[in-house]
C-alpha positions in Angstrom: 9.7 -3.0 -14.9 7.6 0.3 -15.3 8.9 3.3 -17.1 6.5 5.7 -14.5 4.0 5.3 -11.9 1.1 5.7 -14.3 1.9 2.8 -16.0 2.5 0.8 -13.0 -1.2 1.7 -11.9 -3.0 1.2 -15.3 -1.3 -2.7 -15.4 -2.5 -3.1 -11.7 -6.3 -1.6 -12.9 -6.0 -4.0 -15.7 -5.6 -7.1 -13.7 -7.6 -6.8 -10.6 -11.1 -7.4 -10.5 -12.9 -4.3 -10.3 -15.7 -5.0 -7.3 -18.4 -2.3 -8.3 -18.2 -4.4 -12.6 -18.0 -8.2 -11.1 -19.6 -8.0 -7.9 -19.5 -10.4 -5.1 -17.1 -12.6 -6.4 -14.9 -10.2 -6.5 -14.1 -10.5 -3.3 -11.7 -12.7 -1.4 -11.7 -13.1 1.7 -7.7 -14.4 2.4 -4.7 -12.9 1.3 -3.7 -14.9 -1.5 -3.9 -12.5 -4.5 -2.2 -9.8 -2.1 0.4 -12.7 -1.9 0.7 -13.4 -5.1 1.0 -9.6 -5.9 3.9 -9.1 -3.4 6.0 -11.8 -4.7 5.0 -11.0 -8.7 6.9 -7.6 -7.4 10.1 -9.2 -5.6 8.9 -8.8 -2.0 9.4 -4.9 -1.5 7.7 -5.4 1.8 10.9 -7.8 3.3 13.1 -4.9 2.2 11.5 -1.5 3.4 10.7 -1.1 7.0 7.1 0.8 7.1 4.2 1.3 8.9 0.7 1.1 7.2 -1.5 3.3 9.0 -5.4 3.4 7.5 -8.6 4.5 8.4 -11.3 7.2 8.7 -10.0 9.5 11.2 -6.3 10.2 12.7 -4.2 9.2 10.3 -2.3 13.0 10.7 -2.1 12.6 13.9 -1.2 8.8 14.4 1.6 9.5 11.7 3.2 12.5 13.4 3.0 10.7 16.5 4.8 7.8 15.0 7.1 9.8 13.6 7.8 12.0 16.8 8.5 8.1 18.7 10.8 7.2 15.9 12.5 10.2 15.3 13.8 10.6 19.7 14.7 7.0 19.0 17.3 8.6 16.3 15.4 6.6 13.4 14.8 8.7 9.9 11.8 9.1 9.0 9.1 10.0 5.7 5.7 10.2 4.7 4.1 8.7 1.7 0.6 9.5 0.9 -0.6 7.5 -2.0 -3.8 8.6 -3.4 -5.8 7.3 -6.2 -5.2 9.2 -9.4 
């Protein structure tokens, strides 16, 4: 669908409303355009088995954790940091 991961971000900044330009209404408040998105991409999230872990503080730590419990359990393991560019 994309020929690189730049492109794929500048479509996705091109359709979504940018909060800080359109305000309040910007917001929603369910899940349906994250709904919407996930199925307009083919459901990645029913194929992949991950673990979203977010926040201010421990993410380093909760992750190696994670990976620590998954790994004794004989389960391969990665980390994917997405950051915006």
């Amino acid at each position: 669908m994309f020929s690189d991961y730049r492109e794929a971000v500048d479509y996705l900044y091109s359709r979504l409303a940018d909060y800080q330009l359109v305000g309040a209404s910007a917001y929603k408040p369910d899940l349906k355009n994250t709904n919407e998105l996930l199925k307009f991409l083919g459901d990645p999230h029913k194929r992949v088995n991950t673990i979203h872990v977010a926040g201010t503080n421990g993410k380093g730590s909760s992750s190696h954790m994670l990976a620590s419990i998954l790994q004794e359990s004989h389960l391969s393991t990665t980390d994917f940091i997405l950051h915006h560019i």
